[in-house]
N, C-alpha and C positions, 0 to 999 in steps of 0.2 A: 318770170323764171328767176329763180334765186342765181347771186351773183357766182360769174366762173371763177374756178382757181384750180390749182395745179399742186401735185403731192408733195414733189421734189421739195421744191424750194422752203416750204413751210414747215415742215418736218424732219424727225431724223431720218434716214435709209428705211427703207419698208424692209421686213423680213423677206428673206428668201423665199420664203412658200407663198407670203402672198405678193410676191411682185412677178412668180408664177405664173399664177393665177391670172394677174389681171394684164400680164404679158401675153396670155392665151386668150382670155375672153375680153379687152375692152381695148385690144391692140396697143397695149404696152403703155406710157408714162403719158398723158393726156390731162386736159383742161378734164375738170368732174364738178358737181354743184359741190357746194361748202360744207350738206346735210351728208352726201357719201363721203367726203375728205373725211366728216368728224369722224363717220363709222368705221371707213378704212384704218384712221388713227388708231382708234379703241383695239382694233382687231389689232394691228400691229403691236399693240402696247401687251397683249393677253398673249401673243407668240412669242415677244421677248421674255416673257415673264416665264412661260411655260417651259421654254430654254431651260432658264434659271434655275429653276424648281428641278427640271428632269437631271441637269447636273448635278447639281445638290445631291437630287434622290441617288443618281450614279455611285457620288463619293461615298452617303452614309453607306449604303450596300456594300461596296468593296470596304470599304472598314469593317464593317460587323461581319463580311465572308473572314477578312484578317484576321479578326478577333476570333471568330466562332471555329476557323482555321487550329488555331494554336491552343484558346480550349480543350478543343477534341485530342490532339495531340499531347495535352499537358494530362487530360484525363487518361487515355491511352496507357501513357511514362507510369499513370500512378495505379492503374489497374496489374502493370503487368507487375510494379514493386509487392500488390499485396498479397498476402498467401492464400488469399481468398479466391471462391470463383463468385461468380455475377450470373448469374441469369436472369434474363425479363421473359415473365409468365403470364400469358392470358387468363380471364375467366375461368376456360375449364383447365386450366395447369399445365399447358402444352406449351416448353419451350420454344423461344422465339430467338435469341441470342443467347450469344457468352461470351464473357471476357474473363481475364485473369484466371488466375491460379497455374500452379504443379501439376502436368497433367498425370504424375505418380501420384501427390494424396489424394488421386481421387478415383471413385471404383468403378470408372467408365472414360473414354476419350472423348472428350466435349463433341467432337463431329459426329459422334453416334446418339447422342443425348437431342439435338435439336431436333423439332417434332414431337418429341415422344413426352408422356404425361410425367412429370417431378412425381407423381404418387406410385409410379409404375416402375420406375424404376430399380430401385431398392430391394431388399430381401422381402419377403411378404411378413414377416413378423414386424418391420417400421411402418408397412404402406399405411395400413390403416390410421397411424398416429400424422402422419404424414396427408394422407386425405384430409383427416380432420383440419386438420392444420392449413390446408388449400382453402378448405369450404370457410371456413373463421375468415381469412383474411380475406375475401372477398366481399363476406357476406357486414362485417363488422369494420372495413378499411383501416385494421389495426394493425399494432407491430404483433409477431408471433414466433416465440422461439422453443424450437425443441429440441432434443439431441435423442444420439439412437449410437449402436454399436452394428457395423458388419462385419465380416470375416473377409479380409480382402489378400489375395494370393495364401493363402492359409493363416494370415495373420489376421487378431482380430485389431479392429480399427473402431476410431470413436469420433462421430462426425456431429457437428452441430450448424443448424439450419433456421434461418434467420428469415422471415417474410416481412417485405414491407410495402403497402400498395401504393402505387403512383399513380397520380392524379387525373387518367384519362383512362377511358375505354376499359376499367375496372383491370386492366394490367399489374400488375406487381413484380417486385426484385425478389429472389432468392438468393441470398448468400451463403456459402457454404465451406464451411473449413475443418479440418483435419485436424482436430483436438485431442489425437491418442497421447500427444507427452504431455500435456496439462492433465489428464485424465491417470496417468501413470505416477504423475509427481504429487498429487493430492494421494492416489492410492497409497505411497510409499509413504506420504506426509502422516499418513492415518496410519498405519502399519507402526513404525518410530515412534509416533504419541501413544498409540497403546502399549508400544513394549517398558517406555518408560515409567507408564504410568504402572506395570503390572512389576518392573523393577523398583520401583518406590512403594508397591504396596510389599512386596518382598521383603526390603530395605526395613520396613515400620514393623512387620509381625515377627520377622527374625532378632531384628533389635528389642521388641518388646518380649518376647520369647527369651533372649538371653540373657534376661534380669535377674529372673527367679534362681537360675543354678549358679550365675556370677555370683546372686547375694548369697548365698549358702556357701560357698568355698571362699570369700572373704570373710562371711562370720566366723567359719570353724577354723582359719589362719588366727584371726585376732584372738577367739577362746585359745588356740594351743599355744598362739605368744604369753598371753598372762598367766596358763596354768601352770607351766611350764617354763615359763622364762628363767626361774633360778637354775635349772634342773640339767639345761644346756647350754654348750660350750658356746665359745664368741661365733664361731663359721654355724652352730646350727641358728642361732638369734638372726643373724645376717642374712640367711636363708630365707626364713619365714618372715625377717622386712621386707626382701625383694620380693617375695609370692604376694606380702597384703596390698605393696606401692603398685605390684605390678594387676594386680587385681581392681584398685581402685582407679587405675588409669584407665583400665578396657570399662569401667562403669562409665566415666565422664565420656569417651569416647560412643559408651552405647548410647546414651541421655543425648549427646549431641546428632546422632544421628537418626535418634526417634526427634528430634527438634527439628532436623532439613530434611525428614519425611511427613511433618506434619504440615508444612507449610503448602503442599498440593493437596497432602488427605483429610486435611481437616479446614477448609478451607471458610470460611463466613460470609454471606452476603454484605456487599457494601453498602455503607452509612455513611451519613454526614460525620467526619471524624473533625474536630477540636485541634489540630496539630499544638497548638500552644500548652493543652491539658495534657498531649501524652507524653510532651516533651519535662512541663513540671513532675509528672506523673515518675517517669524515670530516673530523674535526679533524687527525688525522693527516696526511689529503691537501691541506688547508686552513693545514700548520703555518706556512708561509713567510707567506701572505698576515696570520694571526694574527698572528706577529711582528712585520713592519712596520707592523698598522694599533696594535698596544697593547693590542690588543681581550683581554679577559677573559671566556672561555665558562666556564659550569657546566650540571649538569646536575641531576636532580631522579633518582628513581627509576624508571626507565622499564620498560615490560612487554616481554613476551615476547608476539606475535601473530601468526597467521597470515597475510601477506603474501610480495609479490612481491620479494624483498632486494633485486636490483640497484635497484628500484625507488624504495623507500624509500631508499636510501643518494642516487638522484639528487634527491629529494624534501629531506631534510635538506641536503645540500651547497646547491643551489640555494638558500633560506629561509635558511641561516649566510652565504653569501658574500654574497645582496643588503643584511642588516645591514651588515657590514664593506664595503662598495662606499657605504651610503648612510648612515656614519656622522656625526657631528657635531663640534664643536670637545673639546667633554666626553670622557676615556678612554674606551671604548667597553664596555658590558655587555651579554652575551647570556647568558641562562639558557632551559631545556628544562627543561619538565616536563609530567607527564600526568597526565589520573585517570578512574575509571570514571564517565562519567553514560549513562541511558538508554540499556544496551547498547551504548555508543559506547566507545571510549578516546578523547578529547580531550587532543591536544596542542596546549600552549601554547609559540610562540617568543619570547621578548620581549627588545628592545633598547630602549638610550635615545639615539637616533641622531636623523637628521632627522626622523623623522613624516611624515606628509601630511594634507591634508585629508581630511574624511570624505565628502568627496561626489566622490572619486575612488575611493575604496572598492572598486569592485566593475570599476570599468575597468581596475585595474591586473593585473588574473587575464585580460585580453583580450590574444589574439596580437598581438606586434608595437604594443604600447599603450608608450608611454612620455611620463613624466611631465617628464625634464630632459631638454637637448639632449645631442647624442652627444658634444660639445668638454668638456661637464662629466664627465658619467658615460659611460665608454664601453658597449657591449652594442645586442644585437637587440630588446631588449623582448618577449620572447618566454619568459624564463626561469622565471616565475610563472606563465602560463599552461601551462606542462609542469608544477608544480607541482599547478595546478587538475587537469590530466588524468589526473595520477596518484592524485590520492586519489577521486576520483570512479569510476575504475577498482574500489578499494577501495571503492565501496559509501558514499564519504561525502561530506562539505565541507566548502571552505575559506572561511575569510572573515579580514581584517582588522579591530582596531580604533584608531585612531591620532586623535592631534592632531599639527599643523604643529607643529613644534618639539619634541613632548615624545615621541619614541621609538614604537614600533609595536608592536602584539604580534597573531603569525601563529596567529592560531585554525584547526584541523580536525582532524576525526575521520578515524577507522577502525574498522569493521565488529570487534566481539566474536566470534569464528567459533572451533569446537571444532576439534582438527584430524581427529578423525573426520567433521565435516561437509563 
């Protein structure tokens, strides 16, 4: 018989369950062969262990209930912030839950909705778009968005409805939100763009329209000033100067405003523009007036970009003649230059001319804004606002930054665009 021994002494403390056990079936703490000690060990060793493990398992659990806890409540906080609602939809389109949303932007009280089919709901003139829109996202587990109008408390309303399947049991989300003021702000936003657009076609045929009888009552002013000039006294001569001055003012003023109605009506497909040729390009057309004012243009390295040319070339002439028109006692300096920030090309024009103050800044890009009288600076005040509408065309903007006295510089951008785009 293999040799006796005893647990106690050899070992750590036997676990509770099995000192149980062998407290009931072998009369408690006794001499046992060496072969049931080793087993008795092992088992003990597999119940401390089990302990372990069961704690263990206890702690992760109560952590992940804490976490999955605050989760839910963090989700909760973020449902109730959106303006949306939530619902989760089975297979056949029978709400299951909701969360969130106004239960005013929406044309039913969520407690009435659950059960009942997302297709069935609605007026019958959506259901069907609405069915459609059930059977896709089931059948295809894609995203699916539609929108539709009802009439809700006699108002009509504009909703759009968002499906997206979730990953078990062919279940999916409905989102659903109350989209009548985006719907109202694009309507008004289209409304505005066409009145201005049908005010600039206005603007273009009326101006072009008032050429013909301007040039005829200025021609027959200047025939009766020559036929006649000896023939009448000094106040009748006077007269018929102020009718042809004042005749040939309302021409410039018409020419300038068939120029900032052409720039939306006659509009060009963008090309790879040359900025450096249309900037030589203008100085070229500009050489007489550079002569006489003394003026010194340079240039910087300028891009190549995708724009409107005739465009640009009236954009740069406009910006170099109002420098040389609003120079100072000082020779006069203009440089051009550009450079890449933030997807933009930023051009900079800058003179050391007269300046202006900074709190006329943003009035001088206004039609027909002018800052001297006409006996100083001649012109319509109009020439920097076709400026303004040119690059804004281009996707950008313009701004000034200037002191009284100390020279101006014509800040604005233009859109970075590949010419595949």
């Amino acid at each position: 018989m293999a040799a006796q021994s005893t647990i106690g002494p050899k070992g750590a403390p036997l676990h509770r369950l099995l000192k149980r056990q062998l407290d009931r079936y072998a009369g408690g703490l006794r001499a046992i062969s060496a072969e049931w000690y080793s087993l008795f060990q092992a088992i003990n060793e597999a119940y401390e262990q089990s302990d372990e493990d069961r704690g263990m398992l206890e702690r992760s659990l109560e952590l992940s209930s804490r976490e999955l806890l605050q989760a839910n409540s963090e989700l909760r906080t973020l449902f109730q912030a959106l303006p949306d609602f939530f619902f989760r939809i089975n297979s056949q389109g029978e709400i299951l839950d909701q969360r969130g949303g106004d239960v005013e932007d929406l044309y039913a009280t969520p407690a009435r909705l659950l059960g009942k089919r997302l297709q069935d709901i609605p007026d019958r003139h959506v259901a069907e778009a609405l069915d459609a829109a059930v059977k896709k996202v089931v059948r295809d587990r894609c995203l699916v968005s539609i929108e539709y109008p009802l009439r809700v408390g006699g108002n009509e309303q504009h909703y759009e409805v968002r499906l997206l399947p979730l990953p078990f049991d062919g279940e999916f989300i409905a989102i659903i939100r109350n989209i009548t003021e985006r719907v109202q702000t694009m309507h008004d936003l289209a409304e505005k763009t066409k009145a201005n657009e049908e005010l600039e076609q206005f603007a273009y045929i009326a101006s072009h329209d008032l050429q013909e009888p301007l040039r005829t009552v200025q021609s027959y002013l200047q025939l009766l000033e020559r036929r006649y000039k000896d023939k009448l006294d000094q106040n009748a001569s006077e007269f018929i100067q102020f009718a042809v001055d004042g005749a040939t003012r309302m021409r410039q003023l018409i020419n300038d405003l068939l120029s900032y109605a052409r720039v939306t009506s006659r509009q060009q497909p963008f090309v790879a523009v040359d900025v450096k040729g249309v900037f030589d390009e203008v100085l070229s057309s500009l050489a007489v007036a550079i002569e006489e004012s003394g003026a010194t243009i340079t240039r910087g390295d300028l891009p190549v970009l995708m724009a409107d040319r005739s465009q640009l070339v009236q954009l740069f002439q406009n910006l170099i003649s109002n420098a040389i028109k609003f120079r100072g006692s000082s020779p006069l300096e203009v440089s051009a230059n550009a450079e890449r920030v933030n997807g933009h090309w930023r051009f900079a024009i800058r003179d050391n001319g007269l300046g202006l103050d900074p709190s006329y800044a943003e009035r001088i890009f206004v039609i027909f804004q002018r800052l001297f009288g006409r006996e100083e600076y001649p012109g319509t005040g109009i020439g920097l606002a076709i400026c303004k509408k040119i690059v804004e065309h281009h996707s950008g903007r313009i701004w000034v930054e200037s002191q009284a006295g100390q020279g101006a510089t014509f800040y604005f951008t233009l859109i970075i665009e590949d010419e595949e785009s």
